[in-house]
N, CA, C and O of each residue as an XYZ file, in Angstrom:
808
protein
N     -30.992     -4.239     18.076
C     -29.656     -4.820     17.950
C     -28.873     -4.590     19.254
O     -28.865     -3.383     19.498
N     -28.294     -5.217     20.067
C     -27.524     -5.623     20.745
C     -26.095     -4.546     20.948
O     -25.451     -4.342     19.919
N     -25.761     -4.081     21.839
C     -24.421     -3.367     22.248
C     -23.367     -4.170     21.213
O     -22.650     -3.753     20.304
N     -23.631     -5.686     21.834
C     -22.249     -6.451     21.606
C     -22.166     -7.010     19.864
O     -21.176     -7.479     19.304
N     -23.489     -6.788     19.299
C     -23.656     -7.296     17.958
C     -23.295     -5.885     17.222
O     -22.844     -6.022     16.085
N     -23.428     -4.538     17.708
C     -23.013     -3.256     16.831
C     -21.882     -3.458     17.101
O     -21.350     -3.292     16.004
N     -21.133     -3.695     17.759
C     -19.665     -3.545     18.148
C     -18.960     -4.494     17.366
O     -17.782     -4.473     17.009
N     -19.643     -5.135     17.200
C     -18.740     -6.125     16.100
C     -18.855     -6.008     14.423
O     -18.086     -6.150     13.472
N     -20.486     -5.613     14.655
C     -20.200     -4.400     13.306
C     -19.489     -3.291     12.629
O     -19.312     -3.084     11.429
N     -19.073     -2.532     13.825
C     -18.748     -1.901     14.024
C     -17.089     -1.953     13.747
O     -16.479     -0.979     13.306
N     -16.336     -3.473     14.134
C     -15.301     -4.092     14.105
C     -14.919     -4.208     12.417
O     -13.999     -3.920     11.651
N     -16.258     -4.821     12.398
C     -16.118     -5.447     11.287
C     -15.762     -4.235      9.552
O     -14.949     -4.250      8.627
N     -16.572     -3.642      9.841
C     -16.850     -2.242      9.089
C     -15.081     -1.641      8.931
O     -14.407     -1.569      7.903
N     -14.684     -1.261     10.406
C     -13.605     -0.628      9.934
C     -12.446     -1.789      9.042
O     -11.573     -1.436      8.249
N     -12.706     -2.933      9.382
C     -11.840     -3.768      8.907
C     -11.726     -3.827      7.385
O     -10.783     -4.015      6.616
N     -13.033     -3.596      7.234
C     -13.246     -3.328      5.766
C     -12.862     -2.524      4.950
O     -12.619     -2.687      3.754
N     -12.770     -1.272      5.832
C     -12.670     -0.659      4.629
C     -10.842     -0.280      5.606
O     -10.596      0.920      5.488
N     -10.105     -0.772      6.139
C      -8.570     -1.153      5.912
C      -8.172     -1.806      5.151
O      -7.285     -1.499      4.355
N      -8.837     -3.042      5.235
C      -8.603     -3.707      3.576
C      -8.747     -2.863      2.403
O      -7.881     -2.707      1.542
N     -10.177     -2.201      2.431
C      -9.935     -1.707      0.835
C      -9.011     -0.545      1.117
O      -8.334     -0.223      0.140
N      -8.888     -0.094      1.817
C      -7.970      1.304      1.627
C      -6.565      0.743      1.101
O      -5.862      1.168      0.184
N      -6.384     -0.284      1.917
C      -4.373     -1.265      1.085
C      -4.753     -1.149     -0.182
O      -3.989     -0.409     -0.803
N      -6.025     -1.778     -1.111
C      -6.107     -2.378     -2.103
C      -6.484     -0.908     -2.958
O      -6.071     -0.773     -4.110
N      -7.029     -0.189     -2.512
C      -7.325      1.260     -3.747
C      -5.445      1.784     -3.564
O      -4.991      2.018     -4.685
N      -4.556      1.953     -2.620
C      -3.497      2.409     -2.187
C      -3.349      1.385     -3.321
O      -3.911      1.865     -4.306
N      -2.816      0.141     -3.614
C      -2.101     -0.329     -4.088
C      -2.402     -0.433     -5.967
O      -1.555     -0.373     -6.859
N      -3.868     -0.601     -6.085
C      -4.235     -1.125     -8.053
C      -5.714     -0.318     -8.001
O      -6.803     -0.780     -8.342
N      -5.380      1.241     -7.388
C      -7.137      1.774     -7.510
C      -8.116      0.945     -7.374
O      -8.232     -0.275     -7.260
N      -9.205      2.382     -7.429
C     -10.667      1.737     -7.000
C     -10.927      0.632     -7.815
O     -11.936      0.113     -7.337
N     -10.472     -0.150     -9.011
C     -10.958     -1.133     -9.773
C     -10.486     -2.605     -9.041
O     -11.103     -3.619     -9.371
N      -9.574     -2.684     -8.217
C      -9.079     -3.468     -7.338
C      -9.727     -3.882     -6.157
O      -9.102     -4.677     -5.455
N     -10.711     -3.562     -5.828
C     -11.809     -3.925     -4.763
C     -12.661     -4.739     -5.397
O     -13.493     -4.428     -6.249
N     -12.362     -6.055     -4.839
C     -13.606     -7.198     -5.125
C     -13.621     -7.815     -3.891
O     -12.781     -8.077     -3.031
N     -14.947     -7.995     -4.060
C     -16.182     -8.441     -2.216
C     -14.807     -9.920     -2.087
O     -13.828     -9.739     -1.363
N     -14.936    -10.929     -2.687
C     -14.231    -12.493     -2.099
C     -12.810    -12.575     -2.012
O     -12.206    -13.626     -1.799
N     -12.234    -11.359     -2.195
C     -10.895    -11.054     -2.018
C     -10.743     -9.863     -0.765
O      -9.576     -9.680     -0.416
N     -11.539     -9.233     -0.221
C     -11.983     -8.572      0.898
C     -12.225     -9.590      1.798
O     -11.555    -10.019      2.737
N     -13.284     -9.898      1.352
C     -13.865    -11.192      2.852
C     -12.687    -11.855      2.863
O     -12.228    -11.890      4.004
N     -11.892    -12.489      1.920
C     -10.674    -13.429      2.415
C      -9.587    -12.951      3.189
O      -8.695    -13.540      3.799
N      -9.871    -11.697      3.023
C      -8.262    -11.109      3.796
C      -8.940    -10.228      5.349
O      -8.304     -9.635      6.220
N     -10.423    -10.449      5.223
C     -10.404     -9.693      6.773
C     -10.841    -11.080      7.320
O     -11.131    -10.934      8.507
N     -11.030    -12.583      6.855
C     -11.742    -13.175      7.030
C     -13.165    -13.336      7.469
O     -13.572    -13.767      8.548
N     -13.876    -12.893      6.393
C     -15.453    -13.054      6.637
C     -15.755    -13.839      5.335
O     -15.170    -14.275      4.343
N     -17.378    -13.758      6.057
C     -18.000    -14.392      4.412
C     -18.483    -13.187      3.637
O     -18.762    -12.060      4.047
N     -18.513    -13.687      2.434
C     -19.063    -12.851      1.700
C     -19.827    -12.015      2.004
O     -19.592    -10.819      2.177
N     -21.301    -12.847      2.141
C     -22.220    -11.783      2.313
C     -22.454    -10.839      3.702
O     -23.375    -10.043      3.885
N     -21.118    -11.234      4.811
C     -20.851    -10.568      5.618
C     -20.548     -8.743      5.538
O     -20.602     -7.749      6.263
N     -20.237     -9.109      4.247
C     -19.440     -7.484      3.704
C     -21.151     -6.497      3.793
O     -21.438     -5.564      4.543
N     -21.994     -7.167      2.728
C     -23.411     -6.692      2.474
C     -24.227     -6.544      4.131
O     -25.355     -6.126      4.389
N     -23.381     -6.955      4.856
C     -24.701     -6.541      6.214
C     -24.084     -5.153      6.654
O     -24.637     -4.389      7.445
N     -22.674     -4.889      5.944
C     -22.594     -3.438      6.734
C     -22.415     -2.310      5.313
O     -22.083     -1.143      5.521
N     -22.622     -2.712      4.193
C     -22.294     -2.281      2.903
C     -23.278     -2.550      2.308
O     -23.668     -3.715      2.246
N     -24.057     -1.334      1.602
C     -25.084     -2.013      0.940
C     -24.129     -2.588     -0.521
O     -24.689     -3.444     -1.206
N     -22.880     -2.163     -0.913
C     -21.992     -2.404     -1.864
C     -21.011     -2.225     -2.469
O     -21.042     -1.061     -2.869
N     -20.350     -2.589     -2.703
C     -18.458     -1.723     -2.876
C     -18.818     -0.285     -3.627
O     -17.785      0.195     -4.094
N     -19.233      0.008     -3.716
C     -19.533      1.702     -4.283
C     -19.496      2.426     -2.797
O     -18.744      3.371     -2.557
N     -20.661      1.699     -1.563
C     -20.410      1.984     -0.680
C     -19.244      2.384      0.196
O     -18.986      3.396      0.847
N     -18.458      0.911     -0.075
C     -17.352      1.105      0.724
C     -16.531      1.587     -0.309
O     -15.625      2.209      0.246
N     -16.395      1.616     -1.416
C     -15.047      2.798     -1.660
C     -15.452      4.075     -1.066
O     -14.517      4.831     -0.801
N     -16.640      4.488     -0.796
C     -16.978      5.929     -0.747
C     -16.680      6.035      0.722
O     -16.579      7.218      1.048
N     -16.543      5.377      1.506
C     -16.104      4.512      2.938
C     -14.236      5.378      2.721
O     -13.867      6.533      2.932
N     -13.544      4.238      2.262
C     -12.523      5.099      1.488
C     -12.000      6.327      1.163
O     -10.975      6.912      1.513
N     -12.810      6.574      0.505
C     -12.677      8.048     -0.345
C     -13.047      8.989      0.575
O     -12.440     10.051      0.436
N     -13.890      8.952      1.525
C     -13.972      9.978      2.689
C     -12.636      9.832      3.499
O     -12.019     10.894      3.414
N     -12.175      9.197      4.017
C     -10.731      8.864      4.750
C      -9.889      9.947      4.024
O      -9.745     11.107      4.411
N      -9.244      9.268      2.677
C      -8.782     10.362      1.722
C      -8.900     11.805      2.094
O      -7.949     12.507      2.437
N     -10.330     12.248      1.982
C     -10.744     13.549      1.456
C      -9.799     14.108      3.222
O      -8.942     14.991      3.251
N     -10.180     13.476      4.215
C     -10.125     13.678      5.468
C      -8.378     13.950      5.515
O      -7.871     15.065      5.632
N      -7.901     13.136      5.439
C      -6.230     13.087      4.931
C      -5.989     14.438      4.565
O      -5.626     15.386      5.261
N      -6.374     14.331      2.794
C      -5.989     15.263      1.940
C      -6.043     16.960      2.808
O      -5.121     17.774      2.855
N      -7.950     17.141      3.641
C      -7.804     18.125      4.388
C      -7.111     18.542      5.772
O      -7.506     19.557      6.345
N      -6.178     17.835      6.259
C      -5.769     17.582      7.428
C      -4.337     18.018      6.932
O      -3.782     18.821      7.682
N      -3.507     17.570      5.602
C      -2.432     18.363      5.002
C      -2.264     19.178      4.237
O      -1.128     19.440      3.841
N      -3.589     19.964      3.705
C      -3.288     21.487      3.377
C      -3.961     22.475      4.540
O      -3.947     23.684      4.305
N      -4.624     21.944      5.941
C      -4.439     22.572      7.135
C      -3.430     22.670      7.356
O      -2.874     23.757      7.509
N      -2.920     21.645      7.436
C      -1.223     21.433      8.393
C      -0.226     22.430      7.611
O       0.723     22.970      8.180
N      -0.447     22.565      6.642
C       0.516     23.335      5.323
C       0.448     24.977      5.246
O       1.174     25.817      4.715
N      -1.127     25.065      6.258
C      -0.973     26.478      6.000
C      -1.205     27.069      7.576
O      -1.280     28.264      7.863
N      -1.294     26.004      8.464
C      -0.967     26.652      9.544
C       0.553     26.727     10.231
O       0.875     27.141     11.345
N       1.520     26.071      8.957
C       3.124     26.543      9.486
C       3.413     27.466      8.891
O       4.494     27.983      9.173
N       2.591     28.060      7.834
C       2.764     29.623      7.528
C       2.495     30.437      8.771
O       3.057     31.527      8.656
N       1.833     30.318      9.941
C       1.062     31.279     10.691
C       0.453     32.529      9.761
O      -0.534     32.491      9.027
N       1.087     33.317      9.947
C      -0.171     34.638      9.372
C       0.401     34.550      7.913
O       1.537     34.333      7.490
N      -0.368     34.708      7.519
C      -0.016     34.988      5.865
C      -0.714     35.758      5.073
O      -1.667     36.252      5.675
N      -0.604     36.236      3.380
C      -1.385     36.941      3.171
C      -2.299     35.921      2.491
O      -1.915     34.759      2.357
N      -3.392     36.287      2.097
C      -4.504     35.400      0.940
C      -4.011     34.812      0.028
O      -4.162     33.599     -0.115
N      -3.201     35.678     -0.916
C      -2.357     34.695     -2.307
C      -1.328     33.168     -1.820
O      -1.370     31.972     -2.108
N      -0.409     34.094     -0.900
C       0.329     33.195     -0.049
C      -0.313     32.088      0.321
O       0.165     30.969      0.132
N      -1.552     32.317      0.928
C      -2.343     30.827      1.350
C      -2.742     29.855      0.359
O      -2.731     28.625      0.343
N      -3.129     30.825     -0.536
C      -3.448     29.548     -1.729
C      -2.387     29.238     -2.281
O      -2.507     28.029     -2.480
N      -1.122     29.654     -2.774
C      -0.443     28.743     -3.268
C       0.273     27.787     -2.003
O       0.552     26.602     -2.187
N       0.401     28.156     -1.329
C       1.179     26.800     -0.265
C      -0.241     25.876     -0.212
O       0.098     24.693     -0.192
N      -1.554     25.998     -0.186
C      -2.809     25.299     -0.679
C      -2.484     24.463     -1.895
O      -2.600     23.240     -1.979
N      -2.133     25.153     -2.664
C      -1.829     24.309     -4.094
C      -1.037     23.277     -4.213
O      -1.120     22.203     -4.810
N      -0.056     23.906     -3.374
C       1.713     22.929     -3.297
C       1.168     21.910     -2.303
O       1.328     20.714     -2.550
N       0.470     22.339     -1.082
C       0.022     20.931     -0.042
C      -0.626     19.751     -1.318
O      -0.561     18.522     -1.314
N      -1.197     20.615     -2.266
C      -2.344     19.510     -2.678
C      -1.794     18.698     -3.922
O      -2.303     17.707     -4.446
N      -0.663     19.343     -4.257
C       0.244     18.799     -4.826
C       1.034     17.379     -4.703
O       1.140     16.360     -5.386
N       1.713     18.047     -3.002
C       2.447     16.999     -2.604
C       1.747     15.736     -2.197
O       2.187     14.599     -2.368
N       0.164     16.192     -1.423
C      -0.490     14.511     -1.498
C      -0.481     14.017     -1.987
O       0.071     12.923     -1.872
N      -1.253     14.532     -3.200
C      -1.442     13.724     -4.512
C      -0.072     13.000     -5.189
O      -0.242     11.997     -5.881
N       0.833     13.352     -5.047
C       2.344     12.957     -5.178
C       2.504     11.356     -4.204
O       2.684     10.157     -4.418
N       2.362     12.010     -3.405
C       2.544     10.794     -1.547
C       1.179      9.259     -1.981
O       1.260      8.104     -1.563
N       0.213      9.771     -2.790
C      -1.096      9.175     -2.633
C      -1.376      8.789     -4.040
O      -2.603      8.755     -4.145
N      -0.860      8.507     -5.084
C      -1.437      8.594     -6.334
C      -2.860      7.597     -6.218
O      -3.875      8.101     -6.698
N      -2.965      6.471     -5.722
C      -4.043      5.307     -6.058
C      -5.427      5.939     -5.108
O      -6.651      5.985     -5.228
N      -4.477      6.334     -4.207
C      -5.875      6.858     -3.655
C      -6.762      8.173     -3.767
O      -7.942      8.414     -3.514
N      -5.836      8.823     -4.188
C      -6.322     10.548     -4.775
C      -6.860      9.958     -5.801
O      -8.010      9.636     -5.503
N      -6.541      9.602     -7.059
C      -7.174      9.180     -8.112
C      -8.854      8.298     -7.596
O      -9.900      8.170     -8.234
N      -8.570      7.956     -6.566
C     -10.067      6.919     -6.625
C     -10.970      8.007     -6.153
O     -12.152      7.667     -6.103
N     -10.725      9.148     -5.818
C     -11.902     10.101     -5.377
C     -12.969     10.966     -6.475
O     -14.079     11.496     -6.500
N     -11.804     10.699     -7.319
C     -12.419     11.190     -9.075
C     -13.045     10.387     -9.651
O     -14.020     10.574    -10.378
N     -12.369      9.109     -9.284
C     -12.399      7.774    -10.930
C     -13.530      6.696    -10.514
O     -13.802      5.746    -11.249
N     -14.277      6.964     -9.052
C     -14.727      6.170     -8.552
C     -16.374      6.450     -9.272
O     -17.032      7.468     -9.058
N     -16.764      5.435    -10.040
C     -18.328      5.190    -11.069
C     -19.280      4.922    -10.226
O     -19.113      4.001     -9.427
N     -20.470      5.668    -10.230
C     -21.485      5.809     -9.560
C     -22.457      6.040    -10.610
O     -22.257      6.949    -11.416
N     -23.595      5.235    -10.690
C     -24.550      5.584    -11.340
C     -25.676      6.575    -10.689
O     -25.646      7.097     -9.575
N     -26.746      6.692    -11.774
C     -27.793      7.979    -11.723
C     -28.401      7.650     -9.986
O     -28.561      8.571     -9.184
N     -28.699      6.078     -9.625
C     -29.100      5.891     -8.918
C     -28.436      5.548     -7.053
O     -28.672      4.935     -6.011
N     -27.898      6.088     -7.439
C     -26.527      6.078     -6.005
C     -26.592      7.644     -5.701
O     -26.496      8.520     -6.561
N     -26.815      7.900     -3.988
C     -26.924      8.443     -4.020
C     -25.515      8.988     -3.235
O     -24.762      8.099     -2.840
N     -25.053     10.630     -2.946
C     -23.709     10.668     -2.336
C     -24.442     10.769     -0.823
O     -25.644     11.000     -0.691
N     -23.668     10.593      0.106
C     -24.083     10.493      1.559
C     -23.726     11.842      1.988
O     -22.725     12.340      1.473
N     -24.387     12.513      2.852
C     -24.150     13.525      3.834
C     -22.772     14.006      4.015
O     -22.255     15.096      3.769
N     -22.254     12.771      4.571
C     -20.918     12.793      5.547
C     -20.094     13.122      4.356
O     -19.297     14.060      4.392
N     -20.255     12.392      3.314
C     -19.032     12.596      1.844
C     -19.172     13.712      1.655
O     -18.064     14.243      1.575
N     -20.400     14.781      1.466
C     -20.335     15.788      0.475
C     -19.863     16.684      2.327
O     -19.053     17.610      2.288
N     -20.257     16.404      3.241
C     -19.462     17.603      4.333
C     -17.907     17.183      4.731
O     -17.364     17.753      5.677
N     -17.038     15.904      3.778
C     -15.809     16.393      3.972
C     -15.531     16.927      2.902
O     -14.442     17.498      2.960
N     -16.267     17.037      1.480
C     -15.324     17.431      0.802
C     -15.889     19.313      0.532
O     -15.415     20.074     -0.312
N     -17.315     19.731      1.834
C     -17.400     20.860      1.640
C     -16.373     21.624      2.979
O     -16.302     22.845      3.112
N     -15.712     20.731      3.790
C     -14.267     21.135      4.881
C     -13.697     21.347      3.733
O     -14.190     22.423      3.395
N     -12.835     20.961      2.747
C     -11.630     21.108      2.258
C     -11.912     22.434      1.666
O     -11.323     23.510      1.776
N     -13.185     22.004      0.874
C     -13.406     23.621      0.176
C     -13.425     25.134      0.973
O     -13.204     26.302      0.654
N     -13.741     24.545      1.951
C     -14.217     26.127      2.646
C     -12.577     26.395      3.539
O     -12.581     27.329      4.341
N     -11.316     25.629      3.390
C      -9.609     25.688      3.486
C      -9.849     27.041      2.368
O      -9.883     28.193      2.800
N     -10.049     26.647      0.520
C      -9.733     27.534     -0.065
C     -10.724     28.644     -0.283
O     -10.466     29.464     -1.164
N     -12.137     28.796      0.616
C     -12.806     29.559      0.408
C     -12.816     30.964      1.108
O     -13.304     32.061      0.837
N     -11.820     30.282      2.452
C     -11.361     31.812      3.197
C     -10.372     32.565      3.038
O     -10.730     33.719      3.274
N      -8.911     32.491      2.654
C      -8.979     33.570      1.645
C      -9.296     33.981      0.449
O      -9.015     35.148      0.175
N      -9.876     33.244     -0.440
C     -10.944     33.546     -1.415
C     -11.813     35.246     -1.056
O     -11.949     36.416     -1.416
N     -12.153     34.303     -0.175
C     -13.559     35.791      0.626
C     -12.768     37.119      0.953
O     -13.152     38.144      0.388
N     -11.412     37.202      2.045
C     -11.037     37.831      1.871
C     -10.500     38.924      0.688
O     -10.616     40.148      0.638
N     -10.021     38.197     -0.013
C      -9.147     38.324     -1.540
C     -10.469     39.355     -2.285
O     -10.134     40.217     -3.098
N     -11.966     39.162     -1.917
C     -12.966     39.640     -2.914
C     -13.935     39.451     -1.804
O     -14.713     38.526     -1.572
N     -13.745     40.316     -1.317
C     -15.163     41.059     -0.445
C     -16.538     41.017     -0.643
O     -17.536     40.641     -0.028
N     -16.154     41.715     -2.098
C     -17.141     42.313     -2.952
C     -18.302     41.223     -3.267
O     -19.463     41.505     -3.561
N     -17.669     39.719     -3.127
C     -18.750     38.711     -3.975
C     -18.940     38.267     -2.782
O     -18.334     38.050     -1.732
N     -21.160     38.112     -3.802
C     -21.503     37.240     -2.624
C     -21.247     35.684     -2.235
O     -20.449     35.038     -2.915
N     -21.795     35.198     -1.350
C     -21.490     34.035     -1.025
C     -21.106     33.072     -1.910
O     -19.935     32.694     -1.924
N     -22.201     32.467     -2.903
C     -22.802     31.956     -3.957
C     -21.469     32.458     -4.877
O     -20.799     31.429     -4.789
N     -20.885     33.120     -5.469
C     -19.705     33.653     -5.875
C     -18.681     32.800     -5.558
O     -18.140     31.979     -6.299
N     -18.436     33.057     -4.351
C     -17.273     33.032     -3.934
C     -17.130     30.926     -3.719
O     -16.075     30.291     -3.689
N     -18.409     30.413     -3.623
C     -18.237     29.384     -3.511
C     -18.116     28.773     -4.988
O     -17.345     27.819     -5.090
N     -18.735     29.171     -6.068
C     -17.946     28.912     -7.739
C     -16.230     28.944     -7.603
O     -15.449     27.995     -7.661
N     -15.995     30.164     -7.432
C     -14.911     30.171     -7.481
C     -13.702     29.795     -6.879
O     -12.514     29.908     -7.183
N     -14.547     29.149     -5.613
C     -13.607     28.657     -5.182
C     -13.266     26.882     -5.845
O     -12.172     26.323     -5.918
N     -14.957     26.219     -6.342
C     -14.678     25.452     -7.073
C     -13.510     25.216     -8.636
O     -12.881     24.223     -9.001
N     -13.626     26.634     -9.249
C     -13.057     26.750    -10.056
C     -11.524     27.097    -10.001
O     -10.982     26.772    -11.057
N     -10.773     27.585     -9.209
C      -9.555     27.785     -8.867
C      -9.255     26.042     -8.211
O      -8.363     25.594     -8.931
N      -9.534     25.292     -7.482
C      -9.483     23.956     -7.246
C      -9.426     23.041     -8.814
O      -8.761     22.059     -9.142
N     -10.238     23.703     -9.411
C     -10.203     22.668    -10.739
C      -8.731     23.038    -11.448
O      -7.944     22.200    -11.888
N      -8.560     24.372    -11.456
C      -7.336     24.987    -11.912
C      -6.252     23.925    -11.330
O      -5.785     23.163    -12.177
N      -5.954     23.828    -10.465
C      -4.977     23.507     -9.305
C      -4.937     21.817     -9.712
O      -3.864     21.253     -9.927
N      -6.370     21.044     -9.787
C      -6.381     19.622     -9.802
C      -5.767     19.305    -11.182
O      -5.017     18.333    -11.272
N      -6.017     20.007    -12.178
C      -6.022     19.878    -13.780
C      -4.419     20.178    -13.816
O      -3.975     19.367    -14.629
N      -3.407     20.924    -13.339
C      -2.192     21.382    -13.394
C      -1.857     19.736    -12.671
O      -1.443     18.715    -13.221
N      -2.234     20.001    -11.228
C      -1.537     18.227    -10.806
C      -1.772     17.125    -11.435
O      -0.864     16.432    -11.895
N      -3.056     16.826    -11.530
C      -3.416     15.480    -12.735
C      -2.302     15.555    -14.103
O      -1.269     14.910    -13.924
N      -2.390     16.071    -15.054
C      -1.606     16.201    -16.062
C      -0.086     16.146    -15.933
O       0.759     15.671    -16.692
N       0.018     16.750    -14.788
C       1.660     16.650    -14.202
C       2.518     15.502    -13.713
O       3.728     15.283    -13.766
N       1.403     14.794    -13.184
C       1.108     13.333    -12.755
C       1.535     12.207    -13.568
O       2.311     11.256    -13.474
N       0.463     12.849    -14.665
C       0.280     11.851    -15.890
C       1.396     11.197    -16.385
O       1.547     10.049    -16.802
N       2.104     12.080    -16.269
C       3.453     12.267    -17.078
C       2.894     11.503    -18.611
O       3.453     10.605    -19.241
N       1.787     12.116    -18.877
C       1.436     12.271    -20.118
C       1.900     12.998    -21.922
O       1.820     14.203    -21.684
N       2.187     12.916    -23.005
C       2.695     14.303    -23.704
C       2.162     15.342    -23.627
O       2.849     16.255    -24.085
N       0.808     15.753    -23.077
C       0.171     16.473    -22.825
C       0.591     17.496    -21.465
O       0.270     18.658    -21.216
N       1.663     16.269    -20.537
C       1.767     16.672    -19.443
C       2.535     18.247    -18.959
O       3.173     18.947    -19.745
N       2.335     18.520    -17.752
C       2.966     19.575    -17.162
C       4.559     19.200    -17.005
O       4.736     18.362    -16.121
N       5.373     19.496    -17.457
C       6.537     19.467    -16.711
C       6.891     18.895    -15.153
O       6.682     19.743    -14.285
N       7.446     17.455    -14.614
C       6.871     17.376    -13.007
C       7.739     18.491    -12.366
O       7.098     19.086    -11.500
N       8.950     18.936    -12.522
C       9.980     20.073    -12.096
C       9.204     20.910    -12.131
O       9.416     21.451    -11.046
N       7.992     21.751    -12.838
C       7.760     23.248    -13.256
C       6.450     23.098    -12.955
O       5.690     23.940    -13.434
N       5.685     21.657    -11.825
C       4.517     21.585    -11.501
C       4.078     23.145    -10.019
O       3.172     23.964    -10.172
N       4.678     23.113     -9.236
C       4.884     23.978     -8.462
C       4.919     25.527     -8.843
O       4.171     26.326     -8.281
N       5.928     25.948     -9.937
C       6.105     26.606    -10.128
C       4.591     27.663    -10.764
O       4.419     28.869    -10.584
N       3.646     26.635    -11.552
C       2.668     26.526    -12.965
C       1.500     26.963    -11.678
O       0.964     28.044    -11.922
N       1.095     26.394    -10.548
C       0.137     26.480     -9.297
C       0.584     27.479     -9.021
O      -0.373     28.252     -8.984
N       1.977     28.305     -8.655
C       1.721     29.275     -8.087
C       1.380     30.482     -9.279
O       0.537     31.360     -9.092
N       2.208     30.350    -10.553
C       1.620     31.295    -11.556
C       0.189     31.440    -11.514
O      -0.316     32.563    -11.504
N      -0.495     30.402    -11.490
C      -2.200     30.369    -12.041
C      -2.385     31.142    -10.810
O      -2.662     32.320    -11.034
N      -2.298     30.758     -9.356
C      -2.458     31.439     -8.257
C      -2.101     32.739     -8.162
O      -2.996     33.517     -7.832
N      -0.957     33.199     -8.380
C      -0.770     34.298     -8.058
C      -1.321     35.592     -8.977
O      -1.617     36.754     -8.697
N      -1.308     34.813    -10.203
C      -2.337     36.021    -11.684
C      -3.192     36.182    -11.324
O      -3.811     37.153    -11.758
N      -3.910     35.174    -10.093
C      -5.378     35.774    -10.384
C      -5.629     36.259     -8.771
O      -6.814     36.208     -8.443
N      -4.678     36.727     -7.705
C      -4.584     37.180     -6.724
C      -3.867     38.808     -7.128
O      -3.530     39.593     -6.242
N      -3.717     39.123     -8.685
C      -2.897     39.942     -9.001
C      -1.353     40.358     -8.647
O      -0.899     41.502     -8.633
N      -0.819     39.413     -8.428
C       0.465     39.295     -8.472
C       1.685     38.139     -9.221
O       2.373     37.220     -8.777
N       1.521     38.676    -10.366
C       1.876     38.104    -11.140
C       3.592     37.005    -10.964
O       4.654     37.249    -10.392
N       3.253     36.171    -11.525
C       4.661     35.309    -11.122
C       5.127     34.588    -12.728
O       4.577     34.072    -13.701
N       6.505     34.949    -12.247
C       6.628     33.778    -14.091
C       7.298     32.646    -13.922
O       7.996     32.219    -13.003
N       6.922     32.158    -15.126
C       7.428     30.440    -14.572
C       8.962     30.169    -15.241
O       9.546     29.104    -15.038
């Protein structure tokens, strides 16, 4: 293939998935269809399929951007703390991941809601941004508990994230089920801080 024929692939690709990123931003991942893409970057159809093997593809195209985002503002969130202690980090962690998801609803949601069958597989690049974000809450984790090994500490760091996503989702919802949206902040740093042993009340 040709310099000048990747480059236009290459063109073409990001165009794509700008389009879908407006369209998950605007009516979620269910809002991506191929002849409403090709019409708005102007291509043909099966133009989309020479750089996509298929919109699963390119949402996941998408959804890495996101993840990239999402980790770029609970960096940013905890490096205007400068030094801090471990608990401290995770809840301003919590509250960053809060406020995206706040700033982002269509597109945070498509990183969850996005259907993949048995036979799809996740790509490299997806599972190493979303193992960057994790390893944000895995260092003071480690600190916080010495004691556990690696393998440990990487559960738990999954599991304090689920804590954190399950408080924002529901809060979100503004479901009857839901969190309070006023006492969402407050609920992240309780869960956070009980289990850093410093208890907080809401």
């Amino acid at each position: 293939m040709s310099k000048k024929t990747e480059a236009r692939r290459e063109q073409l690709r990001s165009r794509l998935i700008d389009a879908a990123e407006r369209r998950v931003a605007e009516g979620g991942v269910d809002a991506l269809r191929a002849r409403e893409l090709a019409a708005e970057v102007g291509c043909a159809l099966g133009a989309i399929y020479t750089v996509f093997d298929d919109l699963t593809e390119l949402a996941l195209a998408v959804n890495g951007r996101t993840f990239r985002r999402l980790g770029a503002a609970v960096a940013e969130a905890v490096a205007r703390q400068g030094e801090a202690a471990p608990g401290d980090k995770l809840v301003t962690m919590g509250c960053a991941y809060l406020h995206f998801a706040a700033a982002n609803p269509k597109t945070w949601r498509a990183i969850f809601e996005l259907k993949m069958t048995d036979a799809d597989s996740v790509p490299g690049w997806y599972l190493e941004e979303m193992a960057r974000l994790f390893a944000l809450i895995a260092e003071p984790l480690s600190r916080l508990r010495p004691d556990l090994p690696p393998e440990d500490v990487r559960a738990l760091t999954r599991a304090l994230f689920s804590s954190v996503h399950g408080i924002v989702l529901l809060g979100l919802e503004k479901r009857l089920s839901a969190v309070p949206a006023d006492r969402i902040e407050a609920m992240i740093a309780m869960v956070l801080r009980n289990f850093v042993g410093q208890p907080e009340k809401v």
